[in-house]
C-alpha atoms as an extended CHARMM CRD file, in Angstrom:
* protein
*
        67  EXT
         1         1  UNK       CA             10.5290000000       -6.2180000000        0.5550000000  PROA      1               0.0000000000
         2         2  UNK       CA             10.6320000000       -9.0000000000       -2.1920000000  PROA      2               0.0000000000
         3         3  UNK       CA             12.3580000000      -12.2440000000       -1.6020000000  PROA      3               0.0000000000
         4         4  UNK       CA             15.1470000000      -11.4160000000       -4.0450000000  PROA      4               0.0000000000
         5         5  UNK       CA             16.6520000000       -8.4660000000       -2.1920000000  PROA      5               0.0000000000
         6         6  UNK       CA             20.2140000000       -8.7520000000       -1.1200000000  PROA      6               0.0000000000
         7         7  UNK       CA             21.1940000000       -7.4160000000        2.2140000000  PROA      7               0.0000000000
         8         8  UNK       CA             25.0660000000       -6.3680000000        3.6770000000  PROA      8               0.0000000000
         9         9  UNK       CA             26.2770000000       -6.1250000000        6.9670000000  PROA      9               0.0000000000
        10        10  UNK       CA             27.2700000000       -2.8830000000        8.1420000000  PROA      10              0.0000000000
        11        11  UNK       CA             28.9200000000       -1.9150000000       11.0010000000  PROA      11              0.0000000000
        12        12  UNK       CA             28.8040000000        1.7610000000       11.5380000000  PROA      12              0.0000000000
        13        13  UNK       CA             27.9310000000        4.9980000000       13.7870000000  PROA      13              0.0000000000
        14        14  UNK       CA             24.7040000000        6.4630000000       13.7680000000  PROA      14              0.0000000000
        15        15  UNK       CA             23.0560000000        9.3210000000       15.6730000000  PROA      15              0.0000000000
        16        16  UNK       CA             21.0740000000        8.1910000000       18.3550000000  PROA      16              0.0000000000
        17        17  UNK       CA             18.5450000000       10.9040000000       18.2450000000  PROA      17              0.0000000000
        18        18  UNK       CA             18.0330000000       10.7830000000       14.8830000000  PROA      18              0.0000000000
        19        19  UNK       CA             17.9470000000        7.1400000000       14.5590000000  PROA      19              0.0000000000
        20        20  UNK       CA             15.0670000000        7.3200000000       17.5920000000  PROA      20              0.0000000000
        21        21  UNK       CA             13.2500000000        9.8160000000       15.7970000000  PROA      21              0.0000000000
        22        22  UNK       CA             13.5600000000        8.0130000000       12.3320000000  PROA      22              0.0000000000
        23        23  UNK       CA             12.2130000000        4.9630000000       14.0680000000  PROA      23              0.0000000000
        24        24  UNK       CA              9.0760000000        7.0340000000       15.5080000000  PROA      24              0.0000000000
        25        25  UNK       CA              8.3500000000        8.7810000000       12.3350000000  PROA      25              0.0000000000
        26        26  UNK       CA              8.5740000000        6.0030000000        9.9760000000  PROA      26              0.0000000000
        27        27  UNK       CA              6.8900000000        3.9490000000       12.3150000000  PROA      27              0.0000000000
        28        28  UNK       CA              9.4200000000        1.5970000000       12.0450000000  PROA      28              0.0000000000
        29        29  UNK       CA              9.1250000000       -1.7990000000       14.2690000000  PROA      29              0.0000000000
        30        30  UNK       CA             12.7770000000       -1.8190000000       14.8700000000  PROA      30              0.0000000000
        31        31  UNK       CA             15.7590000000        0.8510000000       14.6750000000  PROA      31              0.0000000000
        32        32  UNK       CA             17.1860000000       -1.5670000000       11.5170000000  PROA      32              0.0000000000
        33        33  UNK       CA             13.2980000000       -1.2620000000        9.4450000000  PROA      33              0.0000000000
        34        34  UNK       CA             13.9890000000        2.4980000000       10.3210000000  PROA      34              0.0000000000
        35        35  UNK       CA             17.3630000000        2.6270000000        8.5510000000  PROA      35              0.0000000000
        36        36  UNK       CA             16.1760000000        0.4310000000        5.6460000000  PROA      36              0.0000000000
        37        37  UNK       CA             12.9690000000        2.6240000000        4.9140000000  PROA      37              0.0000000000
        38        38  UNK       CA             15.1480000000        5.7410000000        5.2600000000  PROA      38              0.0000000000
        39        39  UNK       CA             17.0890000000        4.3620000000        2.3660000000  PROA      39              0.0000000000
        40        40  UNK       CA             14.4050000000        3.4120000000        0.3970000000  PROA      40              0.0000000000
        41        41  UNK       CA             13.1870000000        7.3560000000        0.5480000000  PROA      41              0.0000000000
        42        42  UNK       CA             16.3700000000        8.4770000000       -0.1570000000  PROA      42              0.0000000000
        43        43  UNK       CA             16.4180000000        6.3760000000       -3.5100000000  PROA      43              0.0000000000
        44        44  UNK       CA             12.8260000000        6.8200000000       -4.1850000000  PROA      44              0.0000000000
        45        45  UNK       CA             13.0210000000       10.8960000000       -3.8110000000  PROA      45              0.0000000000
        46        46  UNK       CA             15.7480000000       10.4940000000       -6.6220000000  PROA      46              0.0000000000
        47        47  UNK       CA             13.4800000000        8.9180000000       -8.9460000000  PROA      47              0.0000000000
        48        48  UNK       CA             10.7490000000       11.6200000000       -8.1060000000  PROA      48              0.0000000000
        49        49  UNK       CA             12.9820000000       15.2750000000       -8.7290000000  PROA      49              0.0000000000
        50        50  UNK       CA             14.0390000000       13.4190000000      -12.1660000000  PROA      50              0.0000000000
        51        51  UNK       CA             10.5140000000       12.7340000000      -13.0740000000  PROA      51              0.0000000000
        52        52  UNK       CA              9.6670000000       16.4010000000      -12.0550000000  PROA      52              0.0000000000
        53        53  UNK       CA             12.5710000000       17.4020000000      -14.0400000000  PROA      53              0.0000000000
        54        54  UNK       CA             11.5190000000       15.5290000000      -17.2310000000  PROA      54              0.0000000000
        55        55  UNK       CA              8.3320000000       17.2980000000      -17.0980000000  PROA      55              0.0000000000
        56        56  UNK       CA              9.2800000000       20.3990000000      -17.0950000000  PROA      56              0.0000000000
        57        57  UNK       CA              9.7900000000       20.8150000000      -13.6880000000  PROA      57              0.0000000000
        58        58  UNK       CA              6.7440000000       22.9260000000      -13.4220000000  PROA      58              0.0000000000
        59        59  UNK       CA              6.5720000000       24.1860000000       -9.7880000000  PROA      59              0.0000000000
        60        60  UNK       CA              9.0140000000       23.6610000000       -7.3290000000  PROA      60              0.0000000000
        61        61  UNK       CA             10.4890000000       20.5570000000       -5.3030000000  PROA      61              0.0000000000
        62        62  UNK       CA             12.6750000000       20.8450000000       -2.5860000000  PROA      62              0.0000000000
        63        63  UNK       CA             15.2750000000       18.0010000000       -1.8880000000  PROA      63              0.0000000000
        64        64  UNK       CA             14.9590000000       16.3080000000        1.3430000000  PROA      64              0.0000000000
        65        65  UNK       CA             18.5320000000       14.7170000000        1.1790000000  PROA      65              0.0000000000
        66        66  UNK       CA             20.5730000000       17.6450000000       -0.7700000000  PROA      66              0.0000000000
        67        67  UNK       CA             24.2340000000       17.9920000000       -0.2180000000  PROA      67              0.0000000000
């Protein structure tokens, strides 16, 4: 993460499961790199179905974080 990036601090509920298996699958050092890097997919996947999308969207791509 670069030098410049602004953090907030968030109080809120998560799933315990989830947030041990996010930490094991991201191989995250700590349950709050987990959360982080699960954001960072979430924002990065965006950028990745509009690229497909601007292509042509040849093929198909399945959203990991659809509503």
């Amino acid at each position: 993460m670069s030098v410049a990036t602004a953090y907030v601090r968030k109080t809120i509920w998560l799933n315990r499961a989830n947030l041990r298996k996010a930490v094991r699958v991201l191989h995250a050092k700590t349950e709050k790199d987990a959360v982080n890097r699960a954001l960072e997919l979430a924002v990065e996947e965006e950028a990745i179905v509009a690229a497909h999308k601007e292509v042509g969207g040849a093929g198909e791509v399945e959203e990991a974080f659809a509503e």
